[in-house]
C-alpha positions as CSV (number, residue, x, y, z in Angstrom):
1,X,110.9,182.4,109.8
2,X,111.8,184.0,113.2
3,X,115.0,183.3,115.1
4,X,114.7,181.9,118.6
5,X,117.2,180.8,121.5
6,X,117.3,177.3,122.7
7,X,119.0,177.2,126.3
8,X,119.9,173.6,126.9
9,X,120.8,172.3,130.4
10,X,124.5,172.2,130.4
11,X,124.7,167.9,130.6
12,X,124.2,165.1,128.6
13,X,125.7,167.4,125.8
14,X,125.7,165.0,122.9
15,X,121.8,164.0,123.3
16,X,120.9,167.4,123.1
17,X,120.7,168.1,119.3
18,X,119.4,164.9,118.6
19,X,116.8,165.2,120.9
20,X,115.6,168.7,119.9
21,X,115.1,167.4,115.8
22,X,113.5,164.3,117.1
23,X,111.0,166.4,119.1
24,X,110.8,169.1,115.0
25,X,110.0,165.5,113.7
26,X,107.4,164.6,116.5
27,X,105.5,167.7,116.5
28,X,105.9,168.4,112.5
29,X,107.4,171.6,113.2
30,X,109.8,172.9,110.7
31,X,113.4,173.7,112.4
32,X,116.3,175.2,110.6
33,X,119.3,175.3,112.6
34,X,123.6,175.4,111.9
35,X,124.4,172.2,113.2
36,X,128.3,173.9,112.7
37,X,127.4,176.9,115.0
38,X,126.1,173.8,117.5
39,X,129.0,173.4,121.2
40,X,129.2,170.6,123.5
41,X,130.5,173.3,125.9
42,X,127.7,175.6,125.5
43,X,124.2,175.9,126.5
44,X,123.0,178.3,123.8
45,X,121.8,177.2,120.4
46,X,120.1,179.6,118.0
47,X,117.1,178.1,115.7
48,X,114.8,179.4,113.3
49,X,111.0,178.6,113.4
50,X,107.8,179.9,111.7
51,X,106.0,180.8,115.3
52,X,105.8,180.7,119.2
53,X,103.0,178.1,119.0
54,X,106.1,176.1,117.0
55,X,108.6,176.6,119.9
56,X,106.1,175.7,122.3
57,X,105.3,172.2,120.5
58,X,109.1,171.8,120.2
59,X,110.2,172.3,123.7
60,X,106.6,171.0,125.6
61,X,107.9,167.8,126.1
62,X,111.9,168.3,125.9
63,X,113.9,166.7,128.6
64,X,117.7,168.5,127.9
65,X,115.9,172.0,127.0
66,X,115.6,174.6,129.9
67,X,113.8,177.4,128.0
68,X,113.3,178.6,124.5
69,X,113.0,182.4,124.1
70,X,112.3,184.4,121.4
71,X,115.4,186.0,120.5
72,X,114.8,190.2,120.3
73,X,118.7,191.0,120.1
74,X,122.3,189.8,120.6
75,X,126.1,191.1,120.0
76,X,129.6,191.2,121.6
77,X,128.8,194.8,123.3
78,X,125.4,196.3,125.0
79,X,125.4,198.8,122.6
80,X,125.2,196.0,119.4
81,X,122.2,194.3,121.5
82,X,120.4,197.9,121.9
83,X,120.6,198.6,118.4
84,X,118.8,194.9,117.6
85,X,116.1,195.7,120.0
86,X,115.3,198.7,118.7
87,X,115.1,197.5,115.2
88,X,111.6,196.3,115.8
89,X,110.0,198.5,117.6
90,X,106.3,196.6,116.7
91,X,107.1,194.4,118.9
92,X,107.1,196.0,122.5
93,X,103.5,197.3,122.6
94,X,101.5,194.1,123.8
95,X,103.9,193.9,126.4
96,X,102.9,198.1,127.9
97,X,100.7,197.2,130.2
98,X,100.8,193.6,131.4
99,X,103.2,192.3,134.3
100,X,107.1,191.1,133.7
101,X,109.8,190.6,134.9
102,X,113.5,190.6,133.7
103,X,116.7,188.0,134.2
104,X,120.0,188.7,134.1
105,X,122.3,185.5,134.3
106,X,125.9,184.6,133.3
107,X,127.1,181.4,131.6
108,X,130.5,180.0,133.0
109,X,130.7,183.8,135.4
110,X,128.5,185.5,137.9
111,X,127.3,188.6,137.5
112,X,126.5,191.3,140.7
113,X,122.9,192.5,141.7
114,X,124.2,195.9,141.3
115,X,125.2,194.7,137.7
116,X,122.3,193.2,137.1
117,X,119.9,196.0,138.1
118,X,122.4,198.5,135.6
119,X,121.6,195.7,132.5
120,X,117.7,195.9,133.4
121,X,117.8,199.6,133.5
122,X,119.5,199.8,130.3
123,X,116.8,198.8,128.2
124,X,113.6,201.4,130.2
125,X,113.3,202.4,126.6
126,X,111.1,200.0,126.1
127,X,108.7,201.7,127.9
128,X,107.1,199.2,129.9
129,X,104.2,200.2,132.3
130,X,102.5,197.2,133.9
131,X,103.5,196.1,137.3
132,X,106.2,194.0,138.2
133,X,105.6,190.7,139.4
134,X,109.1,188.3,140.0
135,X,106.9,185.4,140.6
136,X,103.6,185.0,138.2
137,X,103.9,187.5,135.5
138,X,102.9,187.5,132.3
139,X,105.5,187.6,130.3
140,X,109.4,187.5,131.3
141,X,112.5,189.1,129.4
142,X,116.6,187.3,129.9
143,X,119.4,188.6,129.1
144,X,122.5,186.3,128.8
145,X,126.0,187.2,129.3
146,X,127.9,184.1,127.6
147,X,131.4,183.9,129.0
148,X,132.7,181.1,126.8
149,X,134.0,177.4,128.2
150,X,137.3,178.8,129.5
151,X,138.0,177.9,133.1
152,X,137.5,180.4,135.2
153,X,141.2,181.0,137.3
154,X,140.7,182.8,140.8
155,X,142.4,186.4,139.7
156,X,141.6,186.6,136.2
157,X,139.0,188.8,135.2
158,X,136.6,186.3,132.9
159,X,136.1,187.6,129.1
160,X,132.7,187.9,128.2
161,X,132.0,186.5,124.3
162,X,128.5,187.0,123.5
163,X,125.2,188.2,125.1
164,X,121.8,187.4,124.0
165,X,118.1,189.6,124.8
166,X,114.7,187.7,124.5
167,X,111.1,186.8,125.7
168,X,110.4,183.6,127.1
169,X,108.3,181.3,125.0
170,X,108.3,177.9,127.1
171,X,110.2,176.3,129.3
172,X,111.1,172.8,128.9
173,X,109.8,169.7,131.1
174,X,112.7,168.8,133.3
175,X,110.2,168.5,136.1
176,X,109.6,164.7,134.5
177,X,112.6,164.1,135.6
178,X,111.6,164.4,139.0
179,X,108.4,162.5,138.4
180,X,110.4,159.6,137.2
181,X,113.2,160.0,139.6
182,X,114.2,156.3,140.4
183,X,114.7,157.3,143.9
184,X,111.1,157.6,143.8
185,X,110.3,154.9,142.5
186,X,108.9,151.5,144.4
187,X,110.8,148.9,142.7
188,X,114.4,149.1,141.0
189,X,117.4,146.8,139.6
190,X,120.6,147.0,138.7
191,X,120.1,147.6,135.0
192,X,117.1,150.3,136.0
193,X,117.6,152.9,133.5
194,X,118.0,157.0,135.2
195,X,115.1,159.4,134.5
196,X,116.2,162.0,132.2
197,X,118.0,159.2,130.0
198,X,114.5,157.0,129.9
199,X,112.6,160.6,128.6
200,X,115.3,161.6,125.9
201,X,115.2,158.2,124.5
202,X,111.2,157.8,124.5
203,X,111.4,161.5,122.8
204,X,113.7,160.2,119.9
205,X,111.9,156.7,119.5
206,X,108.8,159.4,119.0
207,X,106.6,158.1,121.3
208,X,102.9,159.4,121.0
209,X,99.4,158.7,121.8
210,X,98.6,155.4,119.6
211,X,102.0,154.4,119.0
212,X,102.9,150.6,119.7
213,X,106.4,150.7,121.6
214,X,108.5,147.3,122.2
215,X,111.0,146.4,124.8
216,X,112.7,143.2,124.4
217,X,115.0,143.1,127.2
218,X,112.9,144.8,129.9
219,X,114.4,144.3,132.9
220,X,112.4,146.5,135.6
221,X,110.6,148.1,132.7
222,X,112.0,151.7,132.9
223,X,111.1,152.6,129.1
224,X,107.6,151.3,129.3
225,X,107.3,153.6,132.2
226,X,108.7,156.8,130.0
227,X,107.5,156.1,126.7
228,X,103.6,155.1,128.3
229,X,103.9,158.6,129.7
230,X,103.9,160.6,126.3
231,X,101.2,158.4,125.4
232,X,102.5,155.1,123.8
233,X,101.2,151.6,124.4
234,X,103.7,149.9,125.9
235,X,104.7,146.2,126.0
236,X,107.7,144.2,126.9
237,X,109.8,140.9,127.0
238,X,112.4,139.6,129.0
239,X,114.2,135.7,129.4
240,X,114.3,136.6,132.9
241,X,111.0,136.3,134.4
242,X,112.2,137.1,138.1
243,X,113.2,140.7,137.1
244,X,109.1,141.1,135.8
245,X,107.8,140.0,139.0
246,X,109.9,141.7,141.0
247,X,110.0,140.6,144.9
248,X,106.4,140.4,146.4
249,X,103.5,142.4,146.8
250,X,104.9,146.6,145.6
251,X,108.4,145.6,144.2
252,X,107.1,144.5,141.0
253,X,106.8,146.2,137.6
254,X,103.6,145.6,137.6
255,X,103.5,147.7,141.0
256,X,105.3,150.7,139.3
257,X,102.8,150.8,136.4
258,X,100.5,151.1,139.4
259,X,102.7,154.2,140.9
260,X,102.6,156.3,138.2
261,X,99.3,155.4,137.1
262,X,100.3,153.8,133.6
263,X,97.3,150.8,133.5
264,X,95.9,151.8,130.5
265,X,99.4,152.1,128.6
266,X,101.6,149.8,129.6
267,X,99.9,146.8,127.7
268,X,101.9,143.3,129.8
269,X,105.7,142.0,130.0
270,X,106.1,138.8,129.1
271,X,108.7,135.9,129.2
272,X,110.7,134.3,126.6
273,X,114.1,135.1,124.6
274,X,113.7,137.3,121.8
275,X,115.9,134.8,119.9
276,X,113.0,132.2,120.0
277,X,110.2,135.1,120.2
278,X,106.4,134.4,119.3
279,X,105.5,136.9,117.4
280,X,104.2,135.9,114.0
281,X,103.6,139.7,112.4
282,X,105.9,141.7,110.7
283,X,106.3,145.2,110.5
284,X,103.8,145.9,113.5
285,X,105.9,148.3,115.5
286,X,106.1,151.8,116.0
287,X,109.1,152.0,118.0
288,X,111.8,149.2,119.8
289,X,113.5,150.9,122.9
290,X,115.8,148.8,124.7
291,X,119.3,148.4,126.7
292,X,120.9,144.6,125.8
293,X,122.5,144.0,129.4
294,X,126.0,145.2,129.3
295,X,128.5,145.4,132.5
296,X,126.4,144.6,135.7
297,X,124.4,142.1,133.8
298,X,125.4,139.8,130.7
299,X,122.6,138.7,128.3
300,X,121.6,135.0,128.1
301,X,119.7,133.1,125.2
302,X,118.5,129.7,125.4
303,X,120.4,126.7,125.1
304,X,123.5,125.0,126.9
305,X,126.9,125.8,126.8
306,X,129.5,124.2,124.5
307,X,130.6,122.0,127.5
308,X,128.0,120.7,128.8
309,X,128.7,117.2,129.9
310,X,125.3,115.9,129.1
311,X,122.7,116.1,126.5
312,X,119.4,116.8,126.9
313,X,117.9,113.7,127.1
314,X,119.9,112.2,129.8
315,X,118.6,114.8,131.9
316,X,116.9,113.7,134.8
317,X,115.2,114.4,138.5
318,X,113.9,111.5,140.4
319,X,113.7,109.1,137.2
320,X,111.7,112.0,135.5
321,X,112.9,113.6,132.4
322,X,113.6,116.9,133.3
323,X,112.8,119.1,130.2
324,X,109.0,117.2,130.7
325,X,109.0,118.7,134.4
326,X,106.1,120.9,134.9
327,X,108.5,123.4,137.3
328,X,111.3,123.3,134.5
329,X,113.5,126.4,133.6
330,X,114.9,126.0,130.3
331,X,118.6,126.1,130.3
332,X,120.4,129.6,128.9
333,X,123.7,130.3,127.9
334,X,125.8,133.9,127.3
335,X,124.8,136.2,124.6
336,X,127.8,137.7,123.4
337,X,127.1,141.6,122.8
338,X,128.1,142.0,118.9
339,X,125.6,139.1,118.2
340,X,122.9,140.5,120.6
341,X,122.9,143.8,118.4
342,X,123.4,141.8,115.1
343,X,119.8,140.0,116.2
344,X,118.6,143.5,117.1
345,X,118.7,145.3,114.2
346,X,117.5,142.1,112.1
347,X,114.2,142.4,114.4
348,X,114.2,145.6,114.4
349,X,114.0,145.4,110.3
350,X,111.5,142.8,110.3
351,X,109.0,144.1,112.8
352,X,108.9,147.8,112.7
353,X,107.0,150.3,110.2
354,X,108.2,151.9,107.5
355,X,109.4,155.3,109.7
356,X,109.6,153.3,112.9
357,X,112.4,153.9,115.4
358,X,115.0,151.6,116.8
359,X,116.7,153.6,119.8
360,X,119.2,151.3,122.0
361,X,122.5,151.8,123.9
362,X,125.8,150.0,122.8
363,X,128.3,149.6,125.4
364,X,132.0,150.3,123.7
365,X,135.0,150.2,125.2
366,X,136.3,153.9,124.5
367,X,139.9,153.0,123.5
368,X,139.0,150.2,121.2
369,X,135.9,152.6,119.6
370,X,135.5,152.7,116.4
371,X,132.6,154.7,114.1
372,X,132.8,151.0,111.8
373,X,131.7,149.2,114.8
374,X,128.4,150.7,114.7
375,X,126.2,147.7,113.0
376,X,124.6,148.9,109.3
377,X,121.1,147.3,108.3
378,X,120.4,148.0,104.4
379,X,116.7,148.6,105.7
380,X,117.8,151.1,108.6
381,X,119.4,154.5,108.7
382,X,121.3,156.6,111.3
383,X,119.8,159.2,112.7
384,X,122.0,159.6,116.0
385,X,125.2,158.4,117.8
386,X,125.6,160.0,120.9
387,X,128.3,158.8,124.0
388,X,127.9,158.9,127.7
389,X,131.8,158.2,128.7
390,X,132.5,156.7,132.1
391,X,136.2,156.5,131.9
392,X,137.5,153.3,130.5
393,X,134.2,152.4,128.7
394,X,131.3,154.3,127.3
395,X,127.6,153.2,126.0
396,X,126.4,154.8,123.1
397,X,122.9,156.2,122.6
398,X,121.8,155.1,118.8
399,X,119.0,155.8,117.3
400,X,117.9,153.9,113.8
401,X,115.0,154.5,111.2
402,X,113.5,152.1,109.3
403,X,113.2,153.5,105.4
404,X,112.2,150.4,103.6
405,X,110.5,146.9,103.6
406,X,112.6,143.7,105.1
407,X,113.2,140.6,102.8
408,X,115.6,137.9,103.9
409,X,117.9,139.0,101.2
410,X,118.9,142.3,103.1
411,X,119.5,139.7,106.6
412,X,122.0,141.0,108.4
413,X,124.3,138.0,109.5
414,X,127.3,138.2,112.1
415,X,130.6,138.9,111.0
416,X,133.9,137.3,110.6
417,X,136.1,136.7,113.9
418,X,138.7,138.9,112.1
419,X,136.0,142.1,112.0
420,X,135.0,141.6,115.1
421,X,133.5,145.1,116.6
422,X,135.2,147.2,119.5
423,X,132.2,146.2,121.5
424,X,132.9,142.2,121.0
425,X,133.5,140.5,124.0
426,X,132.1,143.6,125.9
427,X,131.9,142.7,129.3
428,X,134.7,140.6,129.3
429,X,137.1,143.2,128.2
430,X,136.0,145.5,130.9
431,X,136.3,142.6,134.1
432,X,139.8,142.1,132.9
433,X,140.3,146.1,132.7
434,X,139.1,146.0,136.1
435,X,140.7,143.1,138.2
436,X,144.0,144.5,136.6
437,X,143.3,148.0,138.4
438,X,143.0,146.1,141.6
439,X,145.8,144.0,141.3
């Protein structure tokens, strides 16, 4: 095993790890890593893999990843980083006569070009004849000055903690983001899903060529979209059949499968609750990737509210029956979130394979959080928890396994009113927050 240097983009912090062994599991490569040695404030993360053409599979597709290099030498001091690299002297004469270049950057500091030129100097001993070429060489050396999550104070002269030497291997594939940039992209709502959040969930659901991937609250189809791209087939569902068909010719889904050239992937999306859903196989999924409607938009199922002041029957237009109507929209009703999740997970049980991902986000209110409110499915493990906090409330990024066959004996069923989750009541609980603020 060799030791390699992950460089994560410094965002989305808790979706990096996750997303990085999702990608080991994808790609079959085998990762050992310190999940202890692992920061939230940090961008640096050191691994240990059999091969390049292993760090290549594991970052080809990696959204939160900048670059992985190959990690020559590190230390507190120049002098400790030095002694590494000349450790291994084997490894510096394919690199004599080919073009390079060398980086020299700071994490959390800044670092002069007069500086920077005295680093790259420092290591001439590797002896390095080809040309240099700052924008197409061959091969490209980093170093990186780590200077710790301390705020820098105007003054004070930053302390620098660590600093790492390597070769790149591969950089990452944040230009998706760009690709999938929903200010790019023809036709949005309000529950459109970002980019970079759409890619980091279609790499843990493991999307792949020949994978079957279900979304069964749609929307404007952002998943299909990300998950289509790394090769799945892609289908979806919604009880809202206005959101599918968008508004008019180009503000449709089916005009954004059309943008980014997804025909042959993204399979249809179709109408109906999930609740009262069609599908007659089980265990026929590779992956369900979804986002139940949480603030801007509440969920519905069918049927009438407790209230209503007439039954169905006396129901009428014109003398006509109206549940016979040939233009009739069957009544819905509010689709409180704990129950939403609760019939989730019990479809995500039934109808994925053994192995097959469930990857959703929970809305939580942060002060009311709990780690006990996160539903438990005797056929379905944990594999990640990770929060996006927007103040007051917070959705949660988790991602499930399936590990054994479903039988209606391991049904999940709702809880009692006094275990009610954090997340019951969801939307409700953040109005109120909300109209008091403005009070």
């Amino acid at each position: 095993m060799h030791t390699y240097l992950i460089q994560f983009a410094q965002f989305h912090e808790e979706f990096r790890l996750p997303e990085l062994k999702s990608l080991a599991r994808l790609e079959r490569v085998t990762l050992e890593c310190n999940d202890s040695e692992y920061k939230l404030d940090n961008p640096f993360f050191k691994i240990q893999l059999e091969s390049d053409e292993d760090a290549r599979k594991l970052v080809k597709r990696a959204i939160l990843i900048k670059n992985i290099y190959e990690l020559w030498g590190e230390g507190e001091t120049y002098e400790q980083v030095h002694e590494q690299v000349k450790s291994y002297p084997e490894r510096w004469p394919q690199y004599q006569d080919v073009s390079f270049k060398f980086v020299v950057s700071a994490f959390n500091s800044t670092i002069s070009k007069e500086d920077q030129l005295s680093i790259i100097n420092s290591f001439s001993y590797l002896g390095f004849e080809g040309p240099i070429d700052m924008k197409n060489a061959s091969v490209q050396f980093a170093v990186h000055e780590d200077y710790g999550s301390t705020q820098y104070v105007p003054g004070m002269t930053p302390i620098r903690e660590h600093i790492y030497m390597g070769r790149l291997v591969a950089p990452g594939s944040r230009d998706l983001v760009n690709t999938y940039n929903l200010k790019k992209r023809k036709y949005l709502g309000t529950t459109s899903m970002d980019a970079e959040l759409s890619l980091v969930m279609a790499n843990q659901a493991l999307a792949a060529s020949g994978k079957l991937v279900y979304d069964p609250f749609v929307g404007t189809g952002s998943f299909l979209f990300t998950c289509a791209h790394f090769g799945a087939y892609t289908l979806g569902s919604d009880i809202d059949g206005r959101q599918i068909r968008g508004k008019g010719e180009g503000k449709s889904v089916k005009a954004n499968v059309e943008q980014y050239q997804l025909q042959g992937r993204v399979l249809d999306s179709l109408v109906f609750d999930v609740c009262h859903h069609p599908w007659r196989t089980d265990a026929w999924l590779d992956a369900i990737v979804t986002a139940p409607y949480g603030v801007r938009a509440g969920a519905k199922t069918l049927g009438r509210k407790e209230n209503s002041k007439l039954p169905l029957a006396l129901r009428t237009y014109e003398g006509q029956p109206m549940h016979t109507r040939e233009d009739y929209y069957p009544p819905t009703k509010p689709y409180e979130m704990s129950e939403v999740v609760s019939d989730l997970l019990n479809f995500a049980a039934k109808h994925l394979r053994i192995g097959g991902r469930l990857v959703y986000w929970l809305p939580t209110v942060v002060d009311e959080y709990a780690s006990t409110d996160i539903p438990k499915h005797p056929s379905m493990v944990m594999i990640s928890n990770s929060e996006q906090n927007f103040g007051q409330w917070a959705r949660r990024l988790i991602t499930m396994e399936k590990t054994c066959e479903y039988t209606s004996e391991v049904h999940l069923e709702q809880v009692e009113d006094e275990k009610r989750p954090g997340h019951y009541l969801f939307r409700e609980k953040v109005n109120k927050r909300n109209e008091m603020l403005f009070m």
